[in-house]
N, C-alpha and C positions, 0 to 999 in steps of 0.2 A: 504494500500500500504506500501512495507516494504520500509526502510529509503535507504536501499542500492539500490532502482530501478534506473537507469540512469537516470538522468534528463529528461523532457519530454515537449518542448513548441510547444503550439500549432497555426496557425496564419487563420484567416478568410479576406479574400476577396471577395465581392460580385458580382464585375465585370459584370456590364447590359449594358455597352460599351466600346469599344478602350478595350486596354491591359494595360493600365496604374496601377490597382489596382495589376493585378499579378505582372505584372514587378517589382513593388515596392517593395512587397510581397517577391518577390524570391530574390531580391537583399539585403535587411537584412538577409532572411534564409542563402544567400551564405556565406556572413558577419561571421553571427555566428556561421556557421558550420566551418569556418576553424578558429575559434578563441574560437570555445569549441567542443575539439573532443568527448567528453562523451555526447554531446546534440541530444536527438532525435527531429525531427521537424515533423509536420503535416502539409500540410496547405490546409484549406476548402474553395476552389473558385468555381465562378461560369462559370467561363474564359471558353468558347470554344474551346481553344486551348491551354491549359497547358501542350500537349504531345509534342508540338512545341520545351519545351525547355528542355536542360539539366539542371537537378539536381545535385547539389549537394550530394556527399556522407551522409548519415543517415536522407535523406530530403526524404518524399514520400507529394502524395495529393490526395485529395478525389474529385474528381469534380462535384460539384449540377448539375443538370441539367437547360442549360443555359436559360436565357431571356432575352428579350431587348425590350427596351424602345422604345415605340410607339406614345406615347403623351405625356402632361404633367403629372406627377407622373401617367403614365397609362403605364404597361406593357402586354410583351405575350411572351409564349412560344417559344425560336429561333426555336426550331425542332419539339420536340414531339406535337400530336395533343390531347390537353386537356385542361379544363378551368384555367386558370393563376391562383389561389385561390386551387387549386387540387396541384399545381407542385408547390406553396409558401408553403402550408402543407407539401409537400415531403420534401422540402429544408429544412424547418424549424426543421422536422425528422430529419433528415440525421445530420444537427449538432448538434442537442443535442445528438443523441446516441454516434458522433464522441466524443464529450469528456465526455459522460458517463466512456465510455467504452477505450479512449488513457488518461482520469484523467491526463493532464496536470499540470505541475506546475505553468506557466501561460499562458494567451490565449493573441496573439493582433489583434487588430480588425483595420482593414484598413480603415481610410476616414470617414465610416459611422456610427456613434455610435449605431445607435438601427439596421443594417443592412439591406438589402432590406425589406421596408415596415416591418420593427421591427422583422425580422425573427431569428434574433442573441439574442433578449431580452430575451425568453426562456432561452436561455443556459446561458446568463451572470446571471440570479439568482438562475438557478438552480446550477452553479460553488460557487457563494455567499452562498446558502444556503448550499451545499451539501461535498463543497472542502475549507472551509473557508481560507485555506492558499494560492488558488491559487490567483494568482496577474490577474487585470484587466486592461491592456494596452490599449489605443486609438492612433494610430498613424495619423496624419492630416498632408496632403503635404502643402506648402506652403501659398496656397490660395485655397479658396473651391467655393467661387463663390461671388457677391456683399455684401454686409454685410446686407442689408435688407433684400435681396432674404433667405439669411441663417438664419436669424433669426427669419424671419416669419416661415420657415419649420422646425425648433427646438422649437419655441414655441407650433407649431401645432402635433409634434408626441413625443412630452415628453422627447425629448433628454438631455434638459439643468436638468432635474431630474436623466437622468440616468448620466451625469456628475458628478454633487453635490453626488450622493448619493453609483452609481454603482464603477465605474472607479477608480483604486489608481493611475493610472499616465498618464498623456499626453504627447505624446510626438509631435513635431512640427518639421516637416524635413524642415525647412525655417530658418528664422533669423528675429527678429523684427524689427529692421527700413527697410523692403522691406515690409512687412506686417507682421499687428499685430493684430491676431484673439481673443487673450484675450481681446483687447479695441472692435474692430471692430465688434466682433460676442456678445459684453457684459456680459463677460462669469463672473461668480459669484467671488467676492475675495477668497472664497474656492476653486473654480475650478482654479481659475489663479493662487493658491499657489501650485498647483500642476502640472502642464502644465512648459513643460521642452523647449526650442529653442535648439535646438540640432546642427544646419546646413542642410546644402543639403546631398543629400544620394553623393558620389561620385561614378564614376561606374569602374570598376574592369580596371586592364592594356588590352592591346589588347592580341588576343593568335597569331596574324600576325602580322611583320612588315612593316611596310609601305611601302616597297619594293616589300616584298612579294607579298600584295596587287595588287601593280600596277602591278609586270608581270601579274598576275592570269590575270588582264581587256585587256591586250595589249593596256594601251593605246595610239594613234595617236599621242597626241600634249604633253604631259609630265606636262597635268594640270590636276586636278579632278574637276569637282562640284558634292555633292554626294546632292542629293533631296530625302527626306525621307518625307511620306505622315502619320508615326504615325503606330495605328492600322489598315488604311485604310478605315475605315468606311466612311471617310467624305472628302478622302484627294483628291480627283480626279479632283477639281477646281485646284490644287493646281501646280500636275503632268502636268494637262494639257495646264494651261499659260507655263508650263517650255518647256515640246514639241512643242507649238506653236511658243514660239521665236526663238525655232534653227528655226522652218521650214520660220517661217518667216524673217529671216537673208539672206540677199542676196547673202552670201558670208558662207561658213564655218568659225564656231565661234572659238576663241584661245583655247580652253581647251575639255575634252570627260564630257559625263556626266553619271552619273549611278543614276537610279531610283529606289527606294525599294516603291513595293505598299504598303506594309501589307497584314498580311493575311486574315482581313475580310474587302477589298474588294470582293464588288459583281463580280462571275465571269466574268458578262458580260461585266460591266464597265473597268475591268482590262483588258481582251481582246482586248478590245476596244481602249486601252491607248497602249498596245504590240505592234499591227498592227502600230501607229503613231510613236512607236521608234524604228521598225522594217525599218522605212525609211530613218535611219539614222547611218552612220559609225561610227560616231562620240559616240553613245547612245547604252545603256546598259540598261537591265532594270530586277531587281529583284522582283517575289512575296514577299517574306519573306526570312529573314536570324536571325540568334540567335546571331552574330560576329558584331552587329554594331559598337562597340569600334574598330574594326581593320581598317573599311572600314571610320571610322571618322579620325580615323590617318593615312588615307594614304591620306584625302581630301584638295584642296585649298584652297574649301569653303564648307558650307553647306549651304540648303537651307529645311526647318523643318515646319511643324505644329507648336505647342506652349505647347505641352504636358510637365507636370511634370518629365518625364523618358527621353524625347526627350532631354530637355532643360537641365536636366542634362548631359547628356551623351555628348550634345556638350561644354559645360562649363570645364567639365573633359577632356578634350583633346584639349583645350585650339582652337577653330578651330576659324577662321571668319566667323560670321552666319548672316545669313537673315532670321526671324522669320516671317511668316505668320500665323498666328492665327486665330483658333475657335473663333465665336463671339457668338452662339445661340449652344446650349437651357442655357447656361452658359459662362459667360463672363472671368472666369478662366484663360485664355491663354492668353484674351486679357491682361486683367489685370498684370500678370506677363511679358508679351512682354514688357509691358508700362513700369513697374517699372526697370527690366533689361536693355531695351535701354538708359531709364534716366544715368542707372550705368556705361554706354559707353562698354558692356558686349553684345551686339548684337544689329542688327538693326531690325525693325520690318515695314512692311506694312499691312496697315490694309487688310480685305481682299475684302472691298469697293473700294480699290486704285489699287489690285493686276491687272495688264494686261501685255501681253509677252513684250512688250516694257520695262515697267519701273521695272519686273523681271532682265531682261536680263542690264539693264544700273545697276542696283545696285551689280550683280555680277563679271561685267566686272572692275568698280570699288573697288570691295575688291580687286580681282585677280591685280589687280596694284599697289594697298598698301595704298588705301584710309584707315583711321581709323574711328573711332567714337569719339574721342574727349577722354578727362580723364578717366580715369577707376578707379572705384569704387570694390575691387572684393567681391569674395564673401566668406563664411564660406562654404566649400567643405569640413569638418570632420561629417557629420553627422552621418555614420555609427559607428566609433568608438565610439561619444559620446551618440549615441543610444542605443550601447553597456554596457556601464559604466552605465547609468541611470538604465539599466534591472539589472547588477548586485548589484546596490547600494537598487534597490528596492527588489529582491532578495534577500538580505543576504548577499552578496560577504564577504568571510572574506579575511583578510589582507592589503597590502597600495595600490594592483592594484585596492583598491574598489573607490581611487581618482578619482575624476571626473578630464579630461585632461585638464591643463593650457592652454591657447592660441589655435592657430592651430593644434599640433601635433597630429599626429597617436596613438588608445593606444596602448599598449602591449599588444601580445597574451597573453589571460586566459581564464580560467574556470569560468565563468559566474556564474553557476545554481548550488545551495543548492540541496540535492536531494528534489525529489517531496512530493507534503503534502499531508498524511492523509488522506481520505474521515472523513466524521462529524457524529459518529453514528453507 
């Protein structure tokens, strides 16, 4: 590869459920696409629905063919009719020729270090053996699940070897006193000299004003609560306490509500939930949209799942939330609900306690200026400083290669050295 080829990073998301991994995924590539116009990007997911969103300019993706999670570490094919071990060889194909042949300058790998069922491992040593300069990234959201749950599954599929041995940098979209994976997950003093606390991803400004917003809904009372269920897969207890307390409200409630399923809700479930908000003037109700930032700032309140992407997007917009969390097949949400409510940064109900009554009195309460008590905030620069670490591990030359003092924003740059070499 000649020195003058435009830089080239590539990024892998396995995504076997919710939208969490792409989300993540395209919200760095947005990052870095308008902060290094000479960057090409790739990213290898498994997302269902990556045509869902816009791209950014010089951003394209290659989509595996999808799976999902049936039991414990047991999958199957979402669509095609084949044996799950047929269509993990495809994928497994499909990325190693992707950076055969796009030779990135370096690759990040979302969440999962050896990828579904170690289907990334191939390419991170064929990149090792074959691209020696290209850089080995791991990016890891905040919290990944209990710390025994993690550790037992990293001892059993060789991950803490391909830490020590594969990986040049980690990066952690979190902050260590909320949780800390280098003590928690006992990650090697080699590996935790390398493992970076970056901050939270923050999420981009709205492209509506909150105005705008609210004509778009007309609506009635001159309040929002927006109820967002995630990817959908799972959100439908969630939607459905929220439907059930208008209906069960005696009286029309002070504020309109707007419902986003997601889009892998099952159709029939979602149907199902339309017709219940169908019966109501006050209720709105969204499959999918790509604008959550607009319709978070046009809201009262929010009321959420506990997702990594969720719970950021409402922290960045500064909203009053009620966090209902995921508790099975991973405690993830809970665990972050828990640590964030402590920081007076959201309220949470478990989702053992959730019912349209005690929904509807904790909303009624925000909406009147109830608080949470002190607030603790949080580090909201992770993109920039996510930034700064790719370039610092990169090559960056000159003073933008500082890693940022304090909170602040960095400065637009050019990140990326051209691409290395293949070996041979």
């Amino acid at each position: 590869m000649s020195s003058g080829t435009p830089p080239r990073l590539m990024l892998y998301c396995h995504d076997t459920y919710g939208l969490g991994h792409f989300r993540r995924t395209l919200t760095l590539a947005t990052f870095l696409a308008a902060q290094t116009p000479s960057l090409s990007q790739l990213i290898v997911t498994g997302s269902p629905v990556p045509h869902n969103f816009r791209l950014p300019e010089r951003v394209d993706y290659i989509k595996l063919p999808s799976v999902v999670k049936v039991g414990a570490a047991q999958y199957a094919p979402r669509a095609i009719k084949a044996p799950f071990e047929d269509v993990l060889n495809l994928r497994r194909d499909i990325i190693t020729a992707a950076a055969r042949n796009f030779r990135p300058h370096a690759l990040v790998v979302d969440h999962a270090p050896a990828g579904l069922k170690g289907e990334i491992v191939p390419t991170l040593r064929f990149l090792r053996e074959s691209f020696s300069r290209t850089k080995l990234v791991l990016g890891l959201r905040d919290i990944l699940d209990e710390a025994s749950a993690v550790r037992a599954a990293w001892g059993q599929d060789g991950t803490y070897e391909l830490l020590e041995d594969i990986y040049d940098l980690i990066l952690v979209y979190g902050q260590r006193d909320v949780f800390d994976p280098t003590s928690e997950y006992e990650l090697s003093p080699a590996v935790a000299a390398k493992t970076r606390f970056v901050g939270y991803l923050v999420r981009p400004p709205n492209t509506r004003t909150a105005e705008e917003v609210r004509r778009s809904l007309c609506l009635r009372t001159g309040r929002l609560a927006l109820v967002m269920a995630g990817g959908g897969g799972d959100g439908h207890d969630l939607l459905r306490a929220m439907l059930d307390a208008l209906r069960l409200e005696p009286k029309p409630v002070a504020f309109d509500s707007l419902l986003i399923s997601g889009p892998l809700m099952p159709d029939a479930v979602r149907d199902d939930l339309q017709l219940m908000a169908n019966g109501s003037r006050q209720v709105q109700f969204l499959s999918f949209t790509d604008d959550v930032p607009s319709y978070l700032g046009a809201a009262d309140v929010v009321v959420s799942m506990g997702g990594y992407n969720s719970v950021c997007e409402i922290l960045s917009a500064s909203r009053p939330a009620i966090i209902v969390p995921r508790v099975t097949p991973r405690r993830e949400q809970l665990m972050r609900a828990a640590a964030l409510s402590r920081r007076g940064l959201l309220r949470m109900i478990h989702p053992a306690e959730l019912s349209p009554q005690r929904l509807l009195q904790e909303i009624n309460d925000l909406l009147s200026g109830g608080g949470n008590g002190a607030i603790r905030p949080l580090a909201m620069d992770g993109l920039p400083r996510a930034a700064v670490e790719l370039g610092a591990l990169l090559g960056l030359r000159g003073p933008s290669a500082q890693r940022p003092a304090g909170n602040g924003p960095a400065e637009p740059v050019d990140l990326f050295m051209p691409p290395a070499p293949a070996v041979g």
